[in-house]
N, C-alpha and C positions, 0 to 999 in steps of 0.2 A: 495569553501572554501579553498581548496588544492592552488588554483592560490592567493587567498590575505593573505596565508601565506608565499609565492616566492615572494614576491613583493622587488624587486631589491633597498636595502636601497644606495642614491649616496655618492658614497666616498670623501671627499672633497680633491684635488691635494696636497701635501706635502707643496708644497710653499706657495700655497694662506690659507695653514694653519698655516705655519710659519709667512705671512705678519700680519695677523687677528692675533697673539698672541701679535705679536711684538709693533702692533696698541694698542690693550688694555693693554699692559702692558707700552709705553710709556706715555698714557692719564689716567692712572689709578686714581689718584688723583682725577680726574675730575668727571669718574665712581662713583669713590665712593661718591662722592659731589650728585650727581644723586640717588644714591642709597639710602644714607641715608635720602634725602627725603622724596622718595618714603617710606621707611621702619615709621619714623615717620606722614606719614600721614595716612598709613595701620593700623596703632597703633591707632590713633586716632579716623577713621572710628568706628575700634572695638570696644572701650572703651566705645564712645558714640556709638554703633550700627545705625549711618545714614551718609548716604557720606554727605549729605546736611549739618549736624550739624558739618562736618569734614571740610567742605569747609568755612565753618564760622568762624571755628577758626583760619584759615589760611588767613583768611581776616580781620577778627578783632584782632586779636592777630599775625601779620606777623613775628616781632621780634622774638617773643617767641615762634613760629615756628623752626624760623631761629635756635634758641636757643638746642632747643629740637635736631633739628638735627646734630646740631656741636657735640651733646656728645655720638650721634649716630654714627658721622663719626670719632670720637675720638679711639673711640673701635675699629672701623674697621682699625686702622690705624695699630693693634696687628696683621695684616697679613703680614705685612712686612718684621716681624722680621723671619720668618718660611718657609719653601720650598714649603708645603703644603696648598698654597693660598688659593685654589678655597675651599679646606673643611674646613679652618678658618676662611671665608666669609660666609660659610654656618653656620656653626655654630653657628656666631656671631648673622646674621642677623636671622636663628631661634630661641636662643634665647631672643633677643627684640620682634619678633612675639609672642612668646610664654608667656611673662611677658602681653603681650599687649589682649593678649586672654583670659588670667586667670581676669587679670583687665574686663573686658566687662563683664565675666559670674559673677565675683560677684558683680559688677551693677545692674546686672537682678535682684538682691534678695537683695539689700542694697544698703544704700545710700552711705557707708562709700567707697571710694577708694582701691584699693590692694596697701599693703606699705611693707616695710621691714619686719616690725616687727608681718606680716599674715605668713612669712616663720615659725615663730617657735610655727605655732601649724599646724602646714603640718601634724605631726605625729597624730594628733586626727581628724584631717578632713580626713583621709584617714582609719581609722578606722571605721567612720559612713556608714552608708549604708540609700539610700534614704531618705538625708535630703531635707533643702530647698533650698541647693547650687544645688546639686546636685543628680540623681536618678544610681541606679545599674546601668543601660545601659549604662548611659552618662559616670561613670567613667570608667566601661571597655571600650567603643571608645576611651578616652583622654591615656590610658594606652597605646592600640593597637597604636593608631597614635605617642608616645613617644617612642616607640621600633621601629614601623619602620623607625622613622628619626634614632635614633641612629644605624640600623641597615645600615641606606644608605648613615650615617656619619662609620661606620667602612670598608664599602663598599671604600668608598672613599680613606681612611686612605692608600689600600693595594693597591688600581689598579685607586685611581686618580692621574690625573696629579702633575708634580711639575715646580714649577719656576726653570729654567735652565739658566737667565740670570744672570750677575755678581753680589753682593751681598757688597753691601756699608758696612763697619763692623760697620763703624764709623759715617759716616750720617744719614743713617736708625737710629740706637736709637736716636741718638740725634732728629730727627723729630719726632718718635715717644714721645717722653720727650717733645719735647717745644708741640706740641698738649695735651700733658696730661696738662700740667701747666698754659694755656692757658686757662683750663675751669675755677680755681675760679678767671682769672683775667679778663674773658668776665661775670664770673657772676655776681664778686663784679659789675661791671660796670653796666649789665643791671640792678641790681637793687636798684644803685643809679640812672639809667634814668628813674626807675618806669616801666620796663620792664618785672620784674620781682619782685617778692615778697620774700621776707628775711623770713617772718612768716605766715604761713596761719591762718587766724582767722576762716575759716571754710574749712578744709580738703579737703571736695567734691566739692566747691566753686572753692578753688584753684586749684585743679587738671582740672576743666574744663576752667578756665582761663590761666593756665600756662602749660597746658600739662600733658602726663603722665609722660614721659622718666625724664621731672622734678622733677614734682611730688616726682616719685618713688627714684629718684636719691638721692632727697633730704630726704627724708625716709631712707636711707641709711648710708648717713654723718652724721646726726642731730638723734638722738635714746635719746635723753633725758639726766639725771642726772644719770652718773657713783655713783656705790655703795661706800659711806664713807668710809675710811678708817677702820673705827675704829665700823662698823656698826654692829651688832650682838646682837643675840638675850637676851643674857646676859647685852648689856651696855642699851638695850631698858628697859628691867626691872628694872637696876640699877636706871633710870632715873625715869618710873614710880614709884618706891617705892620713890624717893626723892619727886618726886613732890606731894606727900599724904601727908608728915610731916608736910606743912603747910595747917591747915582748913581752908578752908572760913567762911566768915561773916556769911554763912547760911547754914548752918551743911546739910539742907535735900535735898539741891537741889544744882546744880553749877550754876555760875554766870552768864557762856556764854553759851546757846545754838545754837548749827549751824547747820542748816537743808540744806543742796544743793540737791536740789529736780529737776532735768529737764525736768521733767513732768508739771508743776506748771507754770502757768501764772496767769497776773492779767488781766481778759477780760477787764475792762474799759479802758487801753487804749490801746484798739481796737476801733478806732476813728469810726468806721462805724457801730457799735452794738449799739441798745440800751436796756436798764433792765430798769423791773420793780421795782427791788427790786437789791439792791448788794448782788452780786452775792457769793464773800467772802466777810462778815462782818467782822470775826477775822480779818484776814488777814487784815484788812484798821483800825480796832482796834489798832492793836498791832502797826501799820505804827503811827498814830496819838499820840499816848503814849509816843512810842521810838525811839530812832533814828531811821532812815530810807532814804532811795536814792539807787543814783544807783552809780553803778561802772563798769569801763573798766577792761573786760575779755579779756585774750589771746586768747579764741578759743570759739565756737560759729558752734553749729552742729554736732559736731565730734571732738573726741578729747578732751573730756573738762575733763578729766582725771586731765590736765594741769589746769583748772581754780580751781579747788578743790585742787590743790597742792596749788598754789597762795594764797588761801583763807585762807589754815589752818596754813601755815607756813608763809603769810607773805613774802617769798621769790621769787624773780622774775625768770622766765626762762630763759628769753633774756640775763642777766647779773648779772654776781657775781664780785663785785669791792673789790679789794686790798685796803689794805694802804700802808702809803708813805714808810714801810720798806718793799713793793715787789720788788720795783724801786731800793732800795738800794741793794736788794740779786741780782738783775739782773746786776748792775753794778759792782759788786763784784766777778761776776760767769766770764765775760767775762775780767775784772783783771787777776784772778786768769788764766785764761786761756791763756793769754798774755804769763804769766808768766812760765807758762808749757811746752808751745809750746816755748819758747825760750831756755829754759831747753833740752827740748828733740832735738832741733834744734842744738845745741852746743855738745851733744854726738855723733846725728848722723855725723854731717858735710854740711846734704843736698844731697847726691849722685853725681855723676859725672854728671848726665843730669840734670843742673837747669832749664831751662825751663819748663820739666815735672813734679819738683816738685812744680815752681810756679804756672804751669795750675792744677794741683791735689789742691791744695789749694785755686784758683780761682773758683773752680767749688766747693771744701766744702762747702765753705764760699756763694755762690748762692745757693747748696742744702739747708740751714741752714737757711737763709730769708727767701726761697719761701717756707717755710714747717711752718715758723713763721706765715707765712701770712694767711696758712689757716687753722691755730690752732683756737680750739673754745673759749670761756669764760674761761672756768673751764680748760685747760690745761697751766694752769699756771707751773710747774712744769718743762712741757717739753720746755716752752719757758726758763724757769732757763739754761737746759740742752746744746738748741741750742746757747743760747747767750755764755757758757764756749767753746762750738765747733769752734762758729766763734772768741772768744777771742785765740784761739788754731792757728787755720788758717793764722793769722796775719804775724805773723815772717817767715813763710814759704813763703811770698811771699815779705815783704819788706824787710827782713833780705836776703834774696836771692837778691833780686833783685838788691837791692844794690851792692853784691859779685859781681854778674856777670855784672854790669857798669865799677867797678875798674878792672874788666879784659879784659873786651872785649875794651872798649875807651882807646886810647891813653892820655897818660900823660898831655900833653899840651892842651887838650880839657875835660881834665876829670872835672877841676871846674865848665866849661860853663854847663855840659850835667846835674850835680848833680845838678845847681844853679835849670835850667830850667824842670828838672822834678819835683826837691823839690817845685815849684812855683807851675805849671798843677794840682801836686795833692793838695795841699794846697789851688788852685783857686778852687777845685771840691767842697770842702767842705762847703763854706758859697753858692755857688749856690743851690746843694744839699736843707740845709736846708733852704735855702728863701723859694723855691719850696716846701717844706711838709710845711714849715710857711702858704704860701699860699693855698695850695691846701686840706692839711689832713682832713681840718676841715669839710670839703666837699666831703670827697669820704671817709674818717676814716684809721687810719693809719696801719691798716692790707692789705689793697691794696697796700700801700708804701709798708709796707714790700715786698710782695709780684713781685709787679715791679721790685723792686731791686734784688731779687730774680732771674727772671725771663734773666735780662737785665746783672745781673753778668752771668749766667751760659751759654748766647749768646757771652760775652769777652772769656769765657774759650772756648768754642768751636770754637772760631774765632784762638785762637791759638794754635788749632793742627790743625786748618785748612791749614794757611797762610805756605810752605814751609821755608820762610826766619825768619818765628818769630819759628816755632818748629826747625830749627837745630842749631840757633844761640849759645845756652847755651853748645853745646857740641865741 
């Protein structure tokens, strides 16, 4: 016993453990490309508890694979920015283990998926004792194995390794950024190639066609209808005592009754049964009498929360349409923002470094698209907000940019340089919109935004990139 606890652990040489750091930290990218694989299809195993049903999805569904994993190596790309790689890595990728494993165990006991919105009754599931989630034992193991990751994540914190190589201040985020923004412009895409699903009509459905890390993701972005402004239990009342003043035609009963019953089919058409007798009578009564048909539900299995909203309000999930005086406050906001920002342009002066203030304005004015683009229905408000930002933006870069033509160009070329850029940006503009003429209709124009978005904030970074375009202004 004494000799296999001497067992001589080999020290690996200094160098060849400097080369092996140097190695994985040159191809990192790549690793990580590998890893989040790997991580997304451990997830799936789980979810569905069979490799076999794990390897099917990856064959039937490869895209959406593919998919699943880019948001997996999206997160992982948050190691970049920190010394502490190896335990940011860990972290990250036990966390997606860990969402991927709670997913699997309430599989076992329900059809419905883990989504977002299972986080905020944490506090009463952890209060039960020996339910059908879960028994005593099982949640003292999930406890004991959540304290020791955390314990061999604090472990790490004191006496792990740290990245000692030089530290890009300024490429690192920017790559960490264009991978964040990158996801809703590969989502809108795959789910205009039908890659991807915009709506689940059945929760458990789509989660095993689209993935979890989707799935859940998308559980996360999409949470439903924000509370009204004006919503409180006083104007509900206000509203029920208004609506009694007018009787109906038949004092003892109401007009409409609406029964949403999910328990409730009609066996006949169940094409393969046959009765004796109808099975419901009323029920084919009341069809024959009154109107009656069917209709398209949002959801279907789970989730039908949302079709009973539908039913009783009449209101759609998908979309809530403006009229034609939202377009006028949006044009009005980004006016008025013109105008502020030429205001505030004319006090300040611009600073001594144009450049930096042209690239600080190149880059608002990209934040402010690509944040447009993947605004939902109902943020209409904030799109008011972004359109005054980038009406703001404006004069900071053409009102500059102009200054610094008339002082950097020589006199004798300064009409040629002004004819010729006043053309370039004037020729962008009807291309520009040919292209959304063409294309929006077909991919919907929160992608466009988003593009442009995406495609400004790659200009801005190009010029603090380029030496000759960042010193010229000084």
């Amino acid at each position: 016993m004494k000799s296999l606890l001497h067992i001589p652990i080999p020290k690996i040489p200094p160098e060849k453990k400097a080369r092996t750091v140097r190695f994985l930290n040159r191809y990192s990218l790549l690793f990580h490309i590998l890893l989040s694989m790997l991580l997304c299809f451990a997830i799936e195993v789980i979810s569905r508890h069979s490799i076999e049903k794990a390897f099917g999805f990856v064959a039937l569904h490869t895209w959406a694979f593919a998919y699943n994993s880019f948001i997996i190596f999206a997160s992982l790309t948050l190691v970049y920015l920190v010394r502490r790689r190896a335990l940011a890595r860990i972290v990250i990728s036990g966390l997606w283990i860990f969402l991927g494993t709670v997913n699997g165990c309430i599989l076992s006991n329900r059809v419905t998926p883990f989504g977002y919105t299972d986080l905020k009754c944490i506090s009463d599931l952890l209060s039960m004792q020996n339910t059908n989630y879960f028994s005593a034992a099982e949640a003292t193991a999930v406890v004991c194995i959540v304290g020791l990751f955390i314990a061999f994540c604090v472990y790490l914190f004191f006496k792990g390794p740290k990245f000692q190589g030089r530290r890009r201040k300024f490429l690192t985020p920017c790559m960490v950024a264009f991978c964040f923004l990158m996801l809703p412009v590969t989502t809108h895409a795959a789910q205009n190639s039908n890659i991807l699903a915009s709506y689940f009509a059945n929760i458990a459905q789509g989660y095993e066609n689209y993935g979890f890390v989707y799935g859940f993701s998308t559980s996360v972005v999409d949470r439903g209808m924000s509370k009204p402004d004006q919503y409180s239990k006083e104007s509900v009342a206000a509203a029920a005592a208004a609506s009694k003043k007018k009787e109906t035609k038949n004092p003892d009963q109401p007009n409409i009754i609406t029964v949403l019953l999910e328990s409730f089919i009609d066996p006949t058409e169940i094409n393969f049964l046959d009765f004796s007798k109808d099975p419901v009578p009323n029920f084919h009564r009341l069809s024959q009498n009154y109107s009656s048909g069917h209709l398209t539900v949002p959801v279907v299995g789970a989730g039908t929360a949302n079709t009973e909203f539908e039913v009783l309000t009449g209101m759609s999930m998908q979309y809530f349409g403006r009229e034609a005086a939202a377009a006028a406050l949006v044009e009005t906001a980004f006016s008025v923002g013109m105008l502020a920002g030429s205001v505030l342009l004319g006090l300040w002066g611009g600073g001594e470094d144009k450049i930096l203030t042209m690239t600080a304005a190149v880059l608002a004015m990209g934040g402010a698209l690509a944040v447009t683009g993947v605004l939902p229905p109902s943020g209409f408000w904030w799109f008011a907000g972004l359109s005054l930002l980038m009406g703001v933006t404006c004069p900071f870069f053409n009102s500059v940019f102009m200054a610094l033509i008339q002082e950097k160009v020589e006199a004798q070329y300064l009409g040629r340089v002004l004819g010729l850029s006043g053309a370039m940006m004037t020729l962008a503009s009807p291309i520009g919109l040919g292209a959304t003429a063409l294309l929006a209709e077909h991919t919907g124009l929160t992608l466009w935004f988003l593009l442009a978005g995406v495609v400004t904030l790659l200009c801005g970074g190009l010029m603090l990139l380029f030496p000759a375009v960042r010193t010229c202004g000084r």
